[in-house]
C-alpha positions in Angstrom: 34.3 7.2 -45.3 30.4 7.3 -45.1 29.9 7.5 -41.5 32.5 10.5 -41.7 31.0 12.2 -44.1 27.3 11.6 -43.0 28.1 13.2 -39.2 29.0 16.5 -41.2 26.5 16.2 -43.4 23.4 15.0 -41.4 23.1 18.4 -39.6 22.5 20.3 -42.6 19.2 18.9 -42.6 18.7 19.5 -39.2 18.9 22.9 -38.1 21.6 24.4 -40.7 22.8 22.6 -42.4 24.4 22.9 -42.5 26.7 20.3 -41.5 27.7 18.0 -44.5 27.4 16.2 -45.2 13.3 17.8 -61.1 10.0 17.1 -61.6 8.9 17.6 -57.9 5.9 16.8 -56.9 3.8 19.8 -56.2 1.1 20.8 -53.5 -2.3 22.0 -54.5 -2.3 24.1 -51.5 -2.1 28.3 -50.9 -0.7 30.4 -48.1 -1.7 34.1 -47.8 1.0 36.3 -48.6 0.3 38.9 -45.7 2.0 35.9 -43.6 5.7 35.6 -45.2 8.2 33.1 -43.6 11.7 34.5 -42.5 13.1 33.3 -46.0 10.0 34.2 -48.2 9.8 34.9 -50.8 13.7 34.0 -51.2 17.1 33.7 -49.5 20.4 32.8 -50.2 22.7 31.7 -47.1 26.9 31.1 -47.4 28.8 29.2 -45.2 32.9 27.9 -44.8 32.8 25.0 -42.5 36.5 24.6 -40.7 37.7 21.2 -39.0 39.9 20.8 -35.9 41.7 18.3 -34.4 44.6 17.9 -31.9 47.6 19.6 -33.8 45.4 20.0 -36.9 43.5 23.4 -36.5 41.0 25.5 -38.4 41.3 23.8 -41.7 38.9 24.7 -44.5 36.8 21.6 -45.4 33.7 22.7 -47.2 31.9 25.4 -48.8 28.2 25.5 -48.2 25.6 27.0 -50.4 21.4 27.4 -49.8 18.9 28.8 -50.7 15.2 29.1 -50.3 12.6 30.4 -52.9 8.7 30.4 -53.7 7.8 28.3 -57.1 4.7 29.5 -58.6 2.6 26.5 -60.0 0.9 26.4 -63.4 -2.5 28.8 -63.3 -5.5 28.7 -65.4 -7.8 31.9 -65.8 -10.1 30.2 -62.8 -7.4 29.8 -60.0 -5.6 33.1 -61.3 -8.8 34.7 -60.6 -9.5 33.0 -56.9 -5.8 33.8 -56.1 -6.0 37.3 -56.7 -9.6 37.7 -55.2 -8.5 36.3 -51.8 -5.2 37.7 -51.8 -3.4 34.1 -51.9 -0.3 32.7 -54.0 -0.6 28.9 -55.2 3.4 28.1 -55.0 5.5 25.6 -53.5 8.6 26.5 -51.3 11.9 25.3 -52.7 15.3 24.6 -50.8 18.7 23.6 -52.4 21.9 23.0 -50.3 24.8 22.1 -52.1 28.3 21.2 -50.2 31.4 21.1 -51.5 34.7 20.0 -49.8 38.0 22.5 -50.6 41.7 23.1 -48.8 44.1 21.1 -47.2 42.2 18.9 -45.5 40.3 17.7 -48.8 43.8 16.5 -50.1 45.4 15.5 -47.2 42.7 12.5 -46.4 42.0 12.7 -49.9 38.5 13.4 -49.3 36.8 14.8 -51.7 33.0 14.8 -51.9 29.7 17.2 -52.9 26.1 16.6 -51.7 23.4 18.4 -53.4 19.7 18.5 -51.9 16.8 19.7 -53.3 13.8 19.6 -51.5 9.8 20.7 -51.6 7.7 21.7 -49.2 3.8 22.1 -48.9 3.6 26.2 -47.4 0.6 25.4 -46.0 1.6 22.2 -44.0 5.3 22.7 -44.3 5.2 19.3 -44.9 8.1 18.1 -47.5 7.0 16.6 -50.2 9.7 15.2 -52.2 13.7 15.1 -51.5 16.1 14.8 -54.3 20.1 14.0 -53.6 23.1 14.0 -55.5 25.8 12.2 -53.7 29.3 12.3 -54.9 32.1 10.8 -53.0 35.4 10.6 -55.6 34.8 8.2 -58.0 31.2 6.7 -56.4 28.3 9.0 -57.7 24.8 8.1 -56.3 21.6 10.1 -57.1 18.0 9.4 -54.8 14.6 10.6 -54.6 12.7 10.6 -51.7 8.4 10.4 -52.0 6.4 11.5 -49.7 2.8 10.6 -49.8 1.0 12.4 -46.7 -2.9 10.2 -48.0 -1.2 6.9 -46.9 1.9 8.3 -44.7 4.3 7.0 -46.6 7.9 7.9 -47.6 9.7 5.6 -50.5 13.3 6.7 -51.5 14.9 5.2 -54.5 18.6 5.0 -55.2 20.5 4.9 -58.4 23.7 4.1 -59.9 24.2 6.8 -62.3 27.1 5.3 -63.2 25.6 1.8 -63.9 22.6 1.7 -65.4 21.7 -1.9 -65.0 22.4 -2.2 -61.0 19.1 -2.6 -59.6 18.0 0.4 -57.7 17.8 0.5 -54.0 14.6 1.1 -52.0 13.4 1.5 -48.8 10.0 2.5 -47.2 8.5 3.7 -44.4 5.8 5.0 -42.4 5.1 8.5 -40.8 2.6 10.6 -39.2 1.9 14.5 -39.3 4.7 16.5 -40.2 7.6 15.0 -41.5 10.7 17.1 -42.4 14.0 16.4 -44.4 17.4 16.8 -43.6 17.3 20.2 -45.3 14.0 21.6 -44.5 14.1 20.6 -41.0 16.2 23.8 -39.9 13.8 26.1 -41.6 10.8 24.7 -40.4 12.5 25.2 -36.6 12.9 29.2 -38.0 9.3 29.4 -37.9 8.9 27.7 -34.9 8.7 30.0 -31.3 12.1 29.1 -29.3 11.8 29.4 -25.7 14.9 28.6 -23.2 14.5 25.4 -21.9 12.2 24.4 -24.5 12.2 21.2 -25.8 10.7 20.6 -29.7 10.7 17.2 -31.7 10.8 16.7 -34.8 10.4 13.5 -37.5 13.1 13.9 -39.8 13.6 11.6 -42.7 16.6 10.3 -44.4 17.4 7.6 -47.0 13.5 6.4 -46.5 14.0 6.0 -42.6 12.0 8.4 -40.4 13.8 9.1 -37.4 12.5 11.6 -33.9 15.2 14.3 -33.5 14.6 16.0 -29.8 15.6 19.7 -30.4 16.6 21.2 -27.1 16.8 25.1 -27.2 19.6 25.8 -24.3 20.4 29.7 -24.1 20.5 33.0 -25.1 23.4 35.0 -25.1 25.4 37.8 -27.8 27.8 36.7 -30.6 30.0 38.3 -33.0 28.8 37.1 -36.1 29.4 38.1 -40.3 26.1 40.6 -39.3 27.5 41.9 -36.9 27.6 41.3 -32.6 23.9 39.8 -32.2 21.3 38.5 -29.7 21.4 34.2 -30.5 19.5 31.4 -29.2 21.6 28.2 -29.4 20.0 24.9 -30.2 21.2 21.4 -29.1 19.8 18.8 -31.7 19.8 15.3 -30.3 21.7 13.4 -33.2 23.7 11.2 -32.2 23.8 8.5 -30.0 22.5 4.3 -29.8 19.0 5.5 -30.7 20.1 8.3 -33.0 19.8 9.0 -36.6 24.1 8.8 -36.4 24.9 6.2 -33.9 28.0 7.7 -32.8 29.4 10.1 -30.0 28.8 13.4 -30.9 27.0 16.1 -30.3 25.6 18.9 -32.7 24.7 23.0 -31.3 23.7 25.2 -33.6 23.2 28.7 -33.1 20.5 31.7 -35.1 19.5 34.7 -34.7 17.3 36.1 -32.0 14.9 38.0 -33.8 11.9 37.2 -36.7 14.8 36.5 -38.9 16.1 33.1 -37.0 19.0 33.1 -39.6 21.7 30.0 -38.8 25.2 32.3 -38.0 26.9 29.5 -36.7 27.1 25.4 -35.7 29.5 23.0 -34.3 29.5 19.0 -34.5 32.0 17.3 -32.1 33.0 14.1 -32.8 35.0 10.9 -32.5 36.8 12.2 -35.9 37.3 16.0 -34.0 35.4 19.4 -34.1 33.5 20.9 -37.4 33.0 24.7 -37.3 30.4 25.9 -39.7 30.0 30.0 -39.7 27.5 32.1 -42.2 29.8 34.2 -44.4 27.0 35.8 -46.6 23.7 36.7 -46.7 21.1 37.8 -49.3 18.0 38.6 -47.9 14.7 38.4 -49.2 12.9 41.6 -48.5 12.6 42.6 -44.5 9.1 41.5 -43.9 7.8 45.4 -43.8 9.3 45.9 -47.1 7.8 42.6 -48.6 4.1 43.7 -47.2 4.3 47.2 -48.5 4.7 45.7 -51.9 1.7 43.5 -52.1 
């Protein structure tokens, strides 16, 4: 049941994820405002994932939920002051996903699950900093952190029983260099990131303290009718799976957004040994365009 649930859910981290699956840490660093992000200074994406297989077709299987939003840090008088002199913002970037399995399918393989990720992320570096998980899988409930010291390039995660207390956590470290993403903030950092057909971008991506290199291969450019409408897309082909992969299974993972500043995830599809995940945006609430968000600073 965990390999099944980690091919769905492994994606999410990586360019939607999309696909299934406090006290953070905060970064001392400031990004001007006259430079927003797609999804600054918030967002708030909805998505139904369906599963197919053979005879079985279209079933619901999750909900998916995420947002993206600025967190202010503390201020004293000084750094209010600097901040507001050189026209700068000292706030960490915030991203929760939460998935939640519904319909048939969930009671037909009994399969029942919710995956909740928070993560944090350095604007300046969009580097993540810390990665917190809820994992719940019928009865089994597991909760992690994930640590990420850039001085020493570093990443410890932690897992806990919340359910019993005295079984010793579970740890694993490892080492990494530059940029480092999670599961979650992966696919927004690749919505800042210039996508050119044929292109070919790589990216470390961590999960459960390993650090793995995802190739992210950006195949075509073509129109798709989409919940905003019939739109220009770029589709992305995110090298997953496979012996060296972070899922070392047959698969494969596309994932489709937007062709303009925007870059927002409209659609994805996993195949695997286990069938065909389809995961389509059903809402959007956008954060100021970016014309509207400058005119207000």
């Amino acid at each position: 049941m965990n390999s099944r649930i980690k091919i769905i859910y492994a994606p999410i981290g990586l360019v939607l994820l999309l696909a299934l699956g406090a006290g953070v840490a905060h970064a001392q660093k400031t990004i001007r405002v006259s430079e927003p992000r797609p999804f600054e200074p918030s967002e708030e994406l909805v998505y139904e994932a369906e599963f197919s297989r053979a005879l079985l077709r279209k079933m619901d299987v999750a909900d998916f939920h995420f947002t993206a939003a600025r967190t202010p840090l503390i201020q004293n008088s000084k750094t209010a002051a600097t901040a507001a002199r050189e026209n700068t913002v000292p706030y960490t970037l915030t991203f929760v996903g939460d998935i939640t399995s519904k319909g048939f399918f969930s009671k037909l393989f009994n399969w029942r699950f919710r995956q909740r990720l928070e993560s944090t992320v350095d604007p300046a570096s969009f580097t993540v900093q810390n990665t917190k998980k809820l994992d719940e899988q019928g009865k089994r409930v597991r909760t992690s952190e994930a640590v990420f010291n850039k001085s020493n390039g570093k990443v410890t995660w932690t897992e806990l029983d919340p359910r019993n207390p005295s079984r010793e956590p579970r740890t694993v470290s490892s080492q990494f260099t530059g940029q480092v993403q999670d599961l979650l903030t992966a696919v927004y950092y690749l919505r800042t990131q210039p996508l050119q057909t044929g292109k070919t971008l790589e990216l470390s991506v961590s999960d459960s303290g390993q650090v793995y290199r995802v190739p992210i291969r950006v195949v075509e450019k073509k129109r798709m009718k989409t919940v905003l409408g019939r739109v220009g897309v770029t589709r992305l082909d995110a090298g997953l799976f496979g012996l060296d992969g972070m899922i070392r299974r047959e698969g494969a993972l596309s994932i489709w957004l937007t062709d303009d500043w925007r870059r927002i995830p409209v659609s994805a599809r996993i195949k695997s040994e286990f069938g065909t995940f389809d995961i389509k945006l059903k809402k959007v609430v956008h954060s100021p365009s970016r014309q509207e968000y400058l005119t207000k600073q």
